[in-house]
C-alpha positions in Angstrom: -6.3 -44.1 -77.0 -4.5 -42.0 -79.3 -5.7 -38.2 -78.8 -4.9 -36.8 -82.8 -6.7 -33.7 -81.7 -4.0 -32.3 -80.1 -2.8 -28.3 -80.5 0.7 -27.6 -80.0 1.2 -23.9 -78.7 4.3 -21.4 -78.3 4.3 -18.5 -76.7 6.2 -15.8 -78.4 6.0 -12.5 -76.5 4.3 -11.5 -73.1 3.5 -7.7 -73.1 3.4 -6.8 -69.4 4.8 -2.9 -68.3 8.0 -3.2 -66.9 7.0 -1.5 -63.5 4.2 -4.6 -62.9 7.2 -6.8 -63.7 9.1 -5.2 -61.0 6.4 -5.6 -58.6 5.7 -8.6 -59.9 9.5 -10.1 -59.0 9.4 -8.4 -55.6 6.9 -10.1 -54.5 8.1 -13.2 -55.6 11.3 -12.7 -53.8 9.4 -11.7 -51.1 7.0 -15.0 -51.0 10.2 -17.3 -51.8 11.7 -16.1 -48.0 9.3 -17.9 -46.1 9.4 -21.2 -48.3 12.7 -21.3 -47.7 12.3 -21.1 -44.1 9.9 -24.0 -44.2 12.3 -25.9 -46.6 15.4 -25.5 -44.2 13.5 -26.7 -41.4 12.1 -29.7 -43.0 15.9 -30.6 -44.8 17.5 -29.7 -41.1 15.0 -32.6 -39.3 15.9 -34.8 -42.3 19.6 -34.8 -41.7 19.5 -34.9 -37.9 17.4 -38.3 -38.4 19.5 -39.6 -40.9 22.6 -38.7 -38.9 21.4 -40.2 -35.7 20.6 -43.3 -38.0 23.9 -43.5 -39.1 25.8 -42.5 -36.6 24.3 -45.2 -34.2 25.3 -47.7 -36.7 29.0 -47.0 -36.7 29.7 -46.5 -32.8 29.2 -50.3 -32.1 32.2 -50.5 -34.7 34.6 -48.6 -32.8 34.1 -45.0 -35.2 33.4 -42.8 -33.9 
């Protein structure tokens, strides 16, 4: 299933005025806030479960 047919493209310049690019990365920056929010919860819950995992595992060893 060789696909010969292929076209290889590169992009060379984007012309976009600097003032949508501006408002363009604000709003980016802006968007990327609550993603992280969502992000730190999730990773938070993640290492509280693995840390109770582990942790239950060493105190019957005498670590504590």
């Amino acid at each position: 299933m060789d696909n010969d047919n292929t076209t290889h493209v590169n992009i060379i310049d984007i012309k976009m005025p600097f003032w949508s690019m501006v408002i363009f990365m604000v709003k980016a920056s802006i968007a990327a806030i609550p993603a992280f929010i969502i992000l730190s919860f999730f990773g938070s819950v993640l290492f509280m479960l693995l840390g109770s995992l582990f942790n239950g595992m060493f105190i019957g060893m005498g670590h504590y």
